[in-house]
DOMIDO-687102 format. One record per residue (C-alpha): residue number from 1; residue in one letter; x, z, y. Coordinates in steps of 0.1 Angstrom, whole numbers, always signed. Layout:
+-----+------+-------+-------+-------+
:  nr : rest :    c1 :    c3 :    c2 :
+-----+------+-------+-------+-------+
: NUM :    A :     X :     Z :     Y :
...
+-----+------+-------+-------+-------+
END
This chain:
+-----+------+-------+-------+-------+
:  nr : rest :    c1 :    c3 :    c2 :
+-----+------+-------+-------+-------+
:   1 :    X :  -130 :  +115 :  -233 :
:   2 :    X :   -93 :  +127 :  -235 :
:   3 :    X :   -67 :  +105 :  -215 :
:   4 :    X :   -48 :  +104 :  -252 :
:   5 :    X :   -80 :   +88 :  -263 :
:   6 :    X :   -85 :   +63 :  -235 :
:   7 :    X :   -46 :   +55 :  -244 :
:   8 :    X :   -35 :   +57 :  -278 :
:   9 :    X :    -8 :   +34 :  -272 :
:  10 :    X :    +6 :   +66 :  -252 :
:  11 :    X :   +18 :   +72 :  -290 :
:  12 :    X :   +43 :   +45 :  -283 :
:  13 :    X :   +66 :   +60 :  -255 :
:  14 :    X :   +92 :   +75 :  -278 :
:  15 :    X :  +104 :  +100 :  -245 :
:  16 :    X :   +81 :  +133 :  -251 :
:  17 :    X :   +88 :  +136 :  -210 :
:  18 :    X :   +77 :   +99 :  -200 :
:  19 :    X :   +47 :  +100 :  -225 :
:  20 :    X :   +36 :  +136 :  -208 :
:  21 :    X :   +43 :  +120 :  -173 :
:  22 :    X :   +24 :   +85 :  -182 :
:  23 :    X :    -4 :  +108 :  -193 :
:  24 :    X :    -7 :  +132 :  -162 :
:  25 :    X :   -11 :  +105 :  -141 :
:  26 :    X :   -38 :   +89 :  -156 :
:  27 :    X :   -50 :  +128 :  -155 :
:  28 :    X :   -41 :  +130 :  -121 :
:  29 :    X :   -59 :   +95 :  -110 :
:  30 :    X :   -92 :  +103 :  -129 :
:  31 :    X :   -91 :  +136 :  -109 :
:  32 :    X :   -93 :  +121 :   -77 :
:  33 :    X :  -116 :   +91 :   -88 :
:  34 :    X :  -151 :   +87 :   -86 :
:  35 :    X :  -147 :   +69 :  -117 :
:  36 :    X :  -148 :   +85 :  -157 :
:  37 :    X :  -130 :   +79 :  -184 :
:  38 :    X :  -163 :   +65 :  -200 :
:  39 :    X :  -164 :   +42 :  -166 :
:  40 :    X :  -135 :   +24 :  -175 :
:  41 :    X :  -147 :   +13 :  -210 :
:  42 :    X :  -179 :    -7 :  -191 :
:  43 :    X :  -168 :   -19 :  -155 :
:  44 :    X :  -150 :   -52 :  -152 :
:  45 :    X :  -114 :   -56 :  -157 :
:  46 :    X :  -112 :   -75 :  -120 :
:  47 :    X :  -135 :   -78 :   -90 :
:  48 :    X :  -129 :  -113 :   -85 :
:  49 :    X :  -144 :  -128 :  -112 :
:  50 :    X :  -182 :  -123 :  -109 :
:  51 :    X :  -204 :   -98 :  -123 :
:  52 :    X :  -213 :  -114 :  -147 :
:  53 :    X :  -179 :  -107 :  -162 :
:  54 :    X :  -180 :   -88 :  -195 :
:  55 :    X :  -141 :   -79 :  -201 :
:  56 :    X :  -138 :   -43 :  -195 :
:  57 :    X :  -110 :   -25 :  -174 :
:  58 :    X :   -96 :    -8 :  -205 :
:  59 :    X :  -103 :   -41 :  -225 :
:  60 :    X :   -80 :   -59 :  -202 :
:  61 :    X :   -49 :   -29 :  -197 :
:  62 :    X :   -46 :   -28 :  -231 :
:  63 :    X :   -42 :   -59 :  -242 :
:  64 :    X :   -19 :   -60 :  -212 :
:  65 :    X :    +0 :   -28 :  -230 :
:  66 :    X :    +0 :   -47 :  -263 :
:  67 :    X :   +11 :   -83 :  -250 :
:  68 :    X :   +43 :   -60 :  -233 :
:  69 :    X :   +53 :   -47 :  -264 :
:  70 :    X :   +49 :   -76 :  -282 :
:  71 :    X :   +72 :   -95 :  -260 :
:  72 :    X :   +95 :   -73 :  -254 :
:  73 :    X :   +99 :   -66 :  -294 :
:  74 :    X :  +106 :  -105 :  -293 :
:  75 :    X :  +132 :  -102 :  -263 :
:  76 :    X :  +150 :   -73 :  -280 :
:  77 :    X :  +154 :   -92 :  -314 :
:  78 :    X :  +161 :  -128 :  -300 :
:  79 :    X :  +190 :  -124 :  -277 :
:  80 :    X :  +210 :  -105 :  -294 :
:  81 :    X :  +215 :   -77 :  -267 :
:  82 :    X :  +222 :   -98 :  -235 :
:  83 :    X :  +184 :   -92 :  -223 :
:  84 :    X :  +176 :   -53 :  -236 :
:  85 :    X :  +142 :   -45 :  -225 :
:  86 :    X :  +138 :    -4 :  -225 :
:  87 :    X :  +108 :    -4 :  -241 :
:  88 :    X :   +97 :   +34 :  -234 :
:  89 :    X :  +100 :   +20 :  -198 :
:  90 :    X :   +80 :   -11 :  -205 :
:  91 :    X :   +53 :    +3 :  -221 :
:  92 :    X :   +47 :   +34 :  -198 :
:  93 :    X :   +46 :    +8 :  -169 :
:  94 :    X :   +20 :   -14 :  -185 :
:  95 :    X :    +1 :   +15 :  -193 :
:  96 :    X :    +6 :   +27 :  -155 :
:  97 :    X :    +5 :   -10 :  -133 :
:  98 :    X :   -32 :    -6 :  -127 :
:  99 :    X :   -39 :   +33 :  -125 :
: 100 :    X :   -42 :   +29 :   -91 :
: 101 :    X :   -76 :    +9 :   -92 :
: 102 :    X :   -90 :   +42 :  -100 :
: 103 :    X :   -86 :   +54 :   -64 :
: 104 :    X :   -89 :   +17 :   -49 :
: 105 :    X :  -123 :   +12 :   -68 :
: 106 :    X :  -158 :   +32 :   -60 :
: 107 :    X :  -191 :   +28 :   -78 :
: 108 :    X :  -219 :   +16 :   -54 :
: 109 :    X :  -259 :   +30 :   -58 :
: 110 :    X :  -262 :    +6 :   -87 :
: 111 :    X :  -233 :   +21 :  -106 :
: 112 :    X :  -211 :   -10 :  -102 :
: 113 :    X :  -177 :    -9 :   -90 :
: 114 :    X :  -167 :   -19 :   -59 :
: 115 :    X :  -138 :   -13 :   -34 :
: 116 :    X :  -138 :   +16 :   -19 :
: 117 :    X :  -123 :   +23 :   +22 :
: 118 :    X :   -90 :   +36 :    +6 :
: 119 :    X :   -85 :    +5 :   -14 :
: 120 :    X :   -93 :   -16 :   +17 :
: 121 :    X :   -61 :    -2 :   +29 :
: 122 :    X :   -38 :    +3 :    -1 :
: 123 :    X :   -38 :   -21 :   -30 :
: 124 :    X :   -32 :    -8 :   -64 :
: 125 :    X :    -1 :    -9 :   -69 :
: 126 :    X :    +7 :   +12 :   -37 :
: 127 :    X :   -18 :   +41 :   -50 :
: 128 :    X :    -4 :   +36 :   -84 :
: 129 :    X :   +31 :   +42 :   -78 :
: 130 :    X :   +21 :   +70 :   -50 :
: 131 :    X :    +0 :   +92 :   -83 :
: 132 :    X :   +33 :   +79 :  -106 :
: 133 :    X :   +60 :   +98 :   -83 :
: 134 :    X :   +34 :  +126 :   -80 :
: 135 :    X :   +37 :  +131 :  -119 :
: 136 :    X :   +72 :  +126 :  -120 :
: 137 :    X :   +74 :   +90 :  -133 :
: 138 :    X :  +107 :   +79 :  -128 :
: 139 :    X :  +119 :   +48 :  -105 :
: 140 :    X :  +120 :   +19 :  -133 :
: 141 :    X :   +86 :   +27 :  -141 :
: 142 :    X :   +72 :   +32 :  -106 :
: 143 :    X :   +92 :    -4 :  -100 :
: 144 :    X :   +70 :   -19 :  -128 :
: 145 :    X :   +36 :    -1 :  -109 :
: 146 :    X :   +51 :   -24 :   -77 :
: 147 :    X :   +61 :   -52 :   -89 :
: 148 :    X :   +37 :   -60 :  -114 :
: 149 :    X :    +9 :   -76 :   -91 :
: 150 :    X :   +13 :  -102 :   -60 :
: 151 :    X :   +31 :   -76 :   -40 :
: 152 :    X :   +63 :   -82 :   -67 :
: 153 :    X :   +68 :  -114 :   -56 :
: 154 :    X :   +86 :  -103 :   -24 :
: 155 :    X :  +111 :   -85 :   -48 :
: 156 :    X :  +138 :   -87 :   -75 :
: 157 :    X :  +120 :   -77 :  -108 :
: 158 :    X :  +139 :   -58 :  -137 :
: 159 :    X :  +130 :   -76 :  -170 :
: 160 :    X :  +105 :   -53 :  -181 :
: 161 :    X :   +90 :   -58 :  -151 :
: 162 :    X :   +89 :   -97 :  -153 :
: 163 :    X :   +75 :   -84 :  -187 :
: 164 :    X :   +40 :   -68 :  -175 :
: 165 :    X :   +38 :   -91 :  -146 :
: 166 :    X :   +35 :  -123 :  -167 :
: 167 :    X :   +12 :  -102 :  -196 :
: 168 :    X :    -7 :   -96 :  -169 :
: 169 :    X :   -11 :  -125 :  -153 :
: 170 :    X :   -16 :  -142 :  -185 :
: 171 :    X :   -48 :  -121 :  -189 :
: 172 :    X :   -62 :  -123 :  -158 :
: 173 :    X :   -56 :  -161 :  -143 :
: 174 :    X :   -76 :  -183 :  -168 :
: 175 :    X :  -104 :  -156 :  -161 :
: 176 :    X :  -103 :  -165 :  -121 :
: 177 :    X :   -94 :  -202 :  -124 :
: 178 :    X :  -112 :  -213 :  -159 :
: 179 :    X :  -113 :  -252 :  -156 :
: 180 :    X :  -155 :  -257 :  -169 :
: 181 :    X :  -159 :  -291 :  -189 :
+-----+------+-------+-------+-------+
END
């Protein structure tokens, strides 16, 4: 399996040069992972949830990638300029804010993902942006990478930022914190 069809929504970046560098670094992460493209389309989204969890990673990122472009679509046509989300940026970064679970995560005897020693050290975001600048991915994108998990908090986010952060988080908190009636 291709990167371009792990990602179709790479079709989205409208910059031939960002699309080319979103793609080498997913290239460049599955590389130096233990993990397959065909991995991502079975593990779980999150390692916090249980195993017993049945989203997959690439169900998760791209919803993720289509919530983004959804809402900024919405921001672009709603405030009538004052709040212009660049959407080639916004979309590469959701397509880019978790590549770096492919070096945090390793797959134990039983095939299931786990962390792995380097992601004991570095959390995904810093590996992501580290593969990002390696391709070439410019700062507001590599900004999104940072900012888009806990470690963003400590930060001023652009709006496209604030964008993947909350599509994110959207997609990921009722999973860890599901009230059961």
């Amino acid at each position: 399996m291709t990167v371009k069809e792990l990602w179709p929504e790479l079709t989205w970046i409208k910059d031939e040069k960002l699309r080319s560098q979103t793609e080498k670094t997913w290239e460049l992460a599955l590389e130096k992972s233990v993990l397959k493209a065909e991995d991502l389309m079975r593990i779980p989204f999150t390692l916090l949830c249980g195993p017993d969890l049945k989203v997959t990673f690439m169900d998760h990122k791209r919803s993720v990638v289509q919530i983004a472009k959804e809402a900024g679509d919405i921001v672009n046509n709603s405030y009538h300029g004052e709040l212009p989300v660049d959407m080639d940026v916004l979309i590469a970064g959701a397509i880019l804010c978790d590549v770096g679970k492919l070096v945090e995560y390793v797959l134990d005897e039983n095939g299931k993902a786990v962390q792995g020693a380097y992601g004991a050290y570095l959390r995904h975001p810093f590996s992501g942006v580290s593969l990002a600048e390696s391709c070439g991915v410019p700062a507001a994108v590599c900004h999104i990478i940072a900012a888009h998990a806990g470690e963003g908090d400590m930060i001023k986010r652009t709006t496209e930022a604030y964008i993947v952060h909350y599509a994110d988080f959207m997609t990921f908190l009722p999973f860890k914190s599901r009230l059961k009636v």
